[in-house]
C-alpha positions as CSV (number, residue, x, y, z in Angstrom):
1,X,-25.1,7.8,-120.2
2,X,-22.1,8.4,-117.9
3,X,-23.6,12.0,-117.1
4,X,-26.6,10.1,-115.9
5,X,-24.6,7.7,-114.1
6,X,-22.6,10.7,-112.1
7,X,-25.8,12.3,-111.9
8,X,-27.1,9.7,-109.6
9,X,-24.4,9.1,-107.7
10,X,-24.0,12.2,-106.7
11,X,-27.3,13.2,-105.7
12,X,-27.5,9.5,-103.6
13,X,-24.3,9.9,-102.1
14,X,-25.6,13.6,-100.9
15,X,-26.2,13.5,-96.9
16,X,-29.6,14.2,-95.6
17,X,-30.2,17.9,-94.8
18,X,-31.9,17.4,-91.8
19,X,-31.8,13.5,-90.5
20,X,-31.5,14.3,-86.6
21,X,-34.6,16.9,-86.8
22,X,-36.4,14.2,-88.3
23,X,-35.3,11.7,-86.0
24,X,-36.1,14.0,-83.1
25,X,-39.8,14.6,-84.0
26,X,-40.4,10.8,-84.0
27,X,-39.3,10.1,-81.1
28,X,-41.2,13.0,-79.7
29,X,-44.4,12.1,-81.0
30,X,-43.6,8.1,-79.6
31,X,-44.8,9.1,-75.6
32,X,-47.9,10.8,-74.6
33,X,-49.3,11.2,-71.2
34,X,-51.5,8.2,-70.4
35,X,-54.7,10.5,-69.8
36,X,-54.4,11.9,-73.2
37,X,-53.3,8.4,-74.6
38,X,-56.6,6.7,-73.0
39,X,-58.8,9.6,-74.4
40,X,-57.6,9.1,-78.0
41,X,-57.6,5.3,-78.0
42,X,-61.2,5.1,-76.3
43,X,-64.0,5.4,-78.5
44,X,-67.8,4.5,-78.0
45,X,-68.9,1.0,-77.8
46,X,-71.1,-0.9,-80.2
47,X,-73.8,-2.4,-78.5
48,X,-72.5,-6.3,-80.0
49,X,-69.7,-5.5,-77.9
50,X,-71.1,-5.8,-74.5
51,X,-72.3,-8.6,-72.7
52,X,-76.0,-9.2,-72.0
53,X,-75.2,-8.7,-68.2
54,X,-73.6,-5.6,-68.9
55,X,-76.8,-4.1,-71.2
56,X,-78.8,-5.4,-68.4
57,X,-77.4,-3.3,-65.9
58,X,-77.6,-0.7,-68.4
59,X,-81.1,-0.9,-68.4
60,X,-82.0,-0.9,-64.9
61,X,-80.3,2.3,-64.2
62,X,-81.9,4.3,-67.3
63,X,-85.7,2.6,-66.2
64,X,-85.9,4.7,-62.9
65,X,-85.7,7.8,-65.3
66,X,-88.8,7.7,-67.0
67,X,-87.5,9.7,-69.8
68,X,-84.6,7.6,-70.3
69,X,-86.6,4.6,-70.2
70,X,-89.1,6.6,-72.6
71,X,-85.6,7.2,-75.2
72,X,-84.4,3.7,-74.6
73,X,-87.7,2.0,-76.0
74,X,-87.4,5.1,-79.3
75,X,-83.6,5.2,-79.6
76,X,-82.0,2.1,-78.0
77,X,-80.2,1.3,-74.5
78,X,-76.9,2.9,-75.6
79,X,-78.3,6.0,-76.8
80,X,-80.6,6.6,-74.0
81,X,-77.8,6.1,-71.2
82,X,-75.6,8.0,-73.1
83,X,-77.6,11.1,-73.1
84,X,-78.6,11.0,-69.2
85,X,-75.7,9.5,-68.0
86,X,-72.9,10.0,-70.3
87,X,-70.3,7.5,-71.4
88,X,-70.6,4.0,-70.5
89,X,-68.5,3.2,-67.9
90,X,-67.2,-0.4,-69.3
C-alpha cells in the first residue's frame, strides 16, 4: 500500500514535459485572419432562413435567365441561383 501511495505521488508531483509548447500552440491557433475566419464560419443558408423579401429578390434575378428560371421551378430558388450566380449574397 505505501508503494502505491509513493507511486502516485511521485508520478503527480512530476512536472509537465512540455507545458509552454502546449501553451504556445493554443494560443496560436486562438487568431486567424478575418478573411479566412469569415470563410470557415460562413456556410450556405437554408431557405427557412431568409425572409420572403429576400427569396423574392432571389427570384426576380434568376427569371430573366430562362434556364435559371427553368432549374428554380425543378430544383428550388436556392439551388437555381446558386448555380448561375453563385453564393447568395445575404
Amino acid at each position: 500500500m505505501l508503494f502505491l501511495l509513493l507511486l502516485f505521488f511521485f508520478t503527480a508531483a512530476a512536472p509537465d514535459p512540455q507545458p509552454a509548447a502546449d501553451a504556445q500552440a493554443l494560443e496560436e491557433g486562438l487568431f486567424v485572419e478575418k478573411d479566412e475566419a469569415s470563410a470557415v464560419v460562413r456556410q450556405k443558408r437554408a431557405a427557412a432562413e431568409l425572409s420572403l423579401a429576400q427569396l423574392e429578390s432571389l427570384k426576380e434575378v434568376c427569371e430573366a435567365n430562362m434556364a435559371c428560371e427553368h432549374m428554380m421551378d425543378t430544383n428550388g430558388i436556392i439551388a437555381a441561383y446558386t448555380a448561375y450566380y453563385g453564393p447568395i449574397p445575404y
